[in-house]
ChimeraX commands (.cxc) that place a marker at each C-alpha (Angstrom):
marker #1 position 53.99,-20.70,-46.56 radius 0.5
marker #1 position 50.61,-21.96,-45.41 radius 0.5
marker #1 position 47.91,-21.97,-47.35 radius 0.5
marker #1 position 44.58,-19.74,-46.53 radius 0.5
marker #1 position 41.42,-21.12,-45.02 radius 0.5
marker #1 position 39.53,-21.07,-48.63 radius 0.5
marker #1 position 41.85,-23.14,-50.36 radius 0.5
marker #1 position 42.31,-25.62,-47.91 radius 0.5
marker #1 position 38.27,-25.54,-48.05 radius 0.5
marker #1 position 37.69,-26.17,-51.55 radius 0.5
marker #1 position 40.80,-28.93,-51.78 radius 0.5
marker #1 position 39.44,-30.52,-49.25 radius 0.5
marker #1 position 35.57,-30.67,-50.97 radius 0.5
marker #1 position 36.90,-31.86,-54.69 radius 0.5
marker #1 position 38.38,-34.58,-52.50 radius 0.5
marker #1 position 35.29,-35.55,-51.04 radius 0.5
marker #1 position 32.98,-35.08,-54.33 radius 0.5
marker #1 position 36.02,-37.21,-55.81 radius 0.5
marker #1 position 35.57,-39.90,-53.38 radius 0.5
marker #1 position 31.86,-40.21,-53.12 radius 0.5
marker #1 position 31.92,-40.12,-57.13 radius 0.5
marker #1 position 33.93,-43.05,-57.31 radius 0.5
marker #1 position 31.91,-44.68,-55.11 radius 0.5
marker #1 position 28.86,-44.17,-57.06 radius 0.5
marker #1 position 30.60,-45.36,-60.18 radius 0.5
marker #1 position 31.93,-48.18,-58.21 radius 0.5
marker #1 position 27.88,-49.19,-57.34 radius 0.5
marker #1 position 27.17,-48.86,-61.06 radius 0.5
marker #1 position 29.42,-50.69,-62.30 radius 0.5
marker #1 position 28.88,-53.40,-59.75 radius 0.5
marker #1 position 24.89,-53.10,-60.64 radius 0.5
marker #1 position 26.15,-53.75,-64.34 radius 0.5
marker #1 position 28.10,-56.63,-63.71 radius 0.5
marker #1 position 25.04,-58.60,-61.96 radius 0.5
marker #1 position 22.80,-57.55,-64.46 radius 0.5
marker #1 position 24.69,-59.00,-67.08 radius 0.5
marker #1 position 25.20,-62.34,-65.10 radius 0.5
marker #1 position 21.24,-62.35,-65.07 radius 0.5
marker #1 position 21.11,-62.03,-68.61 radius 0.5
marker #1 position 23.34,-64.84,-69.62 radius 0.5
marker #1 position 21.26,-67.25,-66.86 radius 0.5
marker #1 position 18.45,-66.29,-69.35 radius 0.5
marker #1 position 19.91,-66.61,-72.34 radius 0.5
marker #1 position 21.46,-69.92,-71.43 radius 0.5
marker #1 position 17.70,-71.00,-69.96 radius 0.5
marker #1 position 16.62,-70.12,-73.24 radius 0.5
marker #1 position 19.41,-72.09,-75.48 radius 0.5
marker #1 position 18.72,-75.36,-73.56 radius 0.5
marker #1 position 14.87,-75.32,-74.10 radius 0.5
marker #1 position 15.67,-74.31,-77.40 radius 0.5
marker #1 position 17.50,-77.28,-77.76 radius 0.5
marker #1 position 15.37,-79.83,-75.93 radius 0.5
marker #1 position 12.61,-78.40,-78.92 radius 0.5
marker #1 position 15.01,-79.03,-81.40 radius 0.5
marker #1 position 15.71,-82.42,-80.41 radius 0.5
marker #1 position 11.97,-83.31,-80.20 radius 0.5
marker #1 position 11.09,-81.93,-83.74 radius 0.5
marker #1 position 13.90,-83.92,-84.82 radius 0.5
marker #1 position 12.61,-87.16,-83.21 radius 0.5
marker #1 position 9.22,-86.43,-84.46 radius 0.5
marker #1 position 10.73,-86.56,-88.43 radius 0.5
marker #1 position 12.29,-89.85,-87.66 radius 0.5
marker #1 position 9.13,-91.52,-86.40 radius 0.5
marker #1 position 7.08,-90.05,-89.44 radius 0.5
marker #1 position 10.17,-91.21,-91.87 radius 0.5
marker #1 position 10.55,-94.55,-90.12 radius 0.5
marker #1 position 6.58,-95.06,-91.04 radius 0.5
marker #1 position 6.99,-94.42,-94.44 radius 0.5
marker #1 position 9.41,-97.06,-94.98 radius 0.5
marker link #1:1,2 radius 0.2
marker link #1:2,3 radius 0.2
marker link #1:3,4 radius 0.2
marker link #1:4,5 radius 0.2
marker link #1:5,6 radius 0.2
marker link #1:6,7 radius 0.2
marker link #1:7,8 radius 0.2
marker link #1:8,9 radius 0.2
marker link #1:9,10 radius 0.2
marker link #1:10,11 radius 0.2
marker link #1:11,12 radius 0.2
marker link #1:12,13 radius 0.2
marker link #1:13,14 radius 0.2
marker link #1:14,15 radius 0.2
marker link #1:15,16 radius 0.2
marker link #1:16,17 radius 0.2
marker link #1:17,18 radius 0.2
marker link #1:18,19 radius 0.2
marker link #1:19,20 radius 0.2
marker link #1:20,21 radius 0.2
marker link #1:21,22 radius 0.2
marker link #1:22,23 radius 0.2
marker link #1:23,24 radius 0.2
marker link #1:24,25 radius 0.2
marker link #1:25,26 radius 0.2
marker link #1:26,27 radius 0.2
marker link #1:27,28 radius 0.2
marker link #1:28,29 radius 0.2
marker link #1:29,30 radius 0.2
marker link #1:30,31 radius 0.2
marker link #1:31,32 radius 0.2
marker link #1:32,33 radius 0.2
marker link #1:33,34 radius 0.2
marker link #1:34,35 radius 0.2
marker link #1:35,36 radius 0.2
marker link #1:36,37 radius 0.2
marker link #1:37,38 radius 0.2
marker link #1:38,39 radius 0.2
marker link #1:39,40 radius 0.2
marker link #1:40,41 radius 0.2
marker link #1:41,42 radius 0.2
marker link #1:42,43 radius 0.2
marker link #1:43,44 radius 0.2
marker link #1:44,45 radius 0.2
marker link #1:45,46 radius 0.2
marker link #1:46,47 radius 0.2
marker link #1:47,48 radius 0.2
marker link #1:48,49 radius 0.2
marker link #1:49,50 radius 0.2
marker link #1:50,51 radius 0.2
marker link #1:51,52 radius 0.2
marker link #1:52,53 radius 0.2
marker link #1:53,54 radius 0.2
marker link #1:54,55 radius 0.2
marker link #1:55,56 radius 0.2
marker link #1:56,57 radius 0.2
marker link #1:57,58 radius 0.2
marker link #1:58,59 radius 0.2
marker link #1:59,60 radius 0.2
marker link #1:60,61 radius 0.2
marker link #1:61,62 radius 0.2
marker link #1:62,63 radius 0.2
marker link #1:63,64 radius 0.2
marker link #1:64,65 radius 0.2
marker link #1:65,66 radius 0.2
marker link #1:66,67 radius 0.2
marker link #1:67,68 radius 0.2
marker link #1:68,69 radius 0.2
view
């Protein structure tokens, strides 16, 4: 039993829409992935200065202490 011309037609486009799907979701997923990695460079950017400000304010109350003594 062989199938008919049609059916062979449409199995043969889900297959393709299937495939180039995936690939699309594939790409998105990729695109995801690098824009979280460019988020955490900030955010880590952002935690050290954070710190390094931290660290000065915190100098800057010892000095003033250290004068008052």
């Amino acid at each position: 039993m062989t199938p008919d011309p049609g059916t062979v037609v449409t199995i043969v486009a889900l297959a393709v829409a299937a495939l180039v799907w995936l690939v699309r979701l594939e790409g998105r997923v990729n695109g995801h992935e690098r824009e979280l990695q460019d988020v955490k460079k900030g955010h880590d950017s952002d935690i050290t200065g954070i710190r390094n400000d931290l660290q000065y304010i915190r100098d800057r109350i010892d000095r003033v202490l250290e004068k008052r003594a």
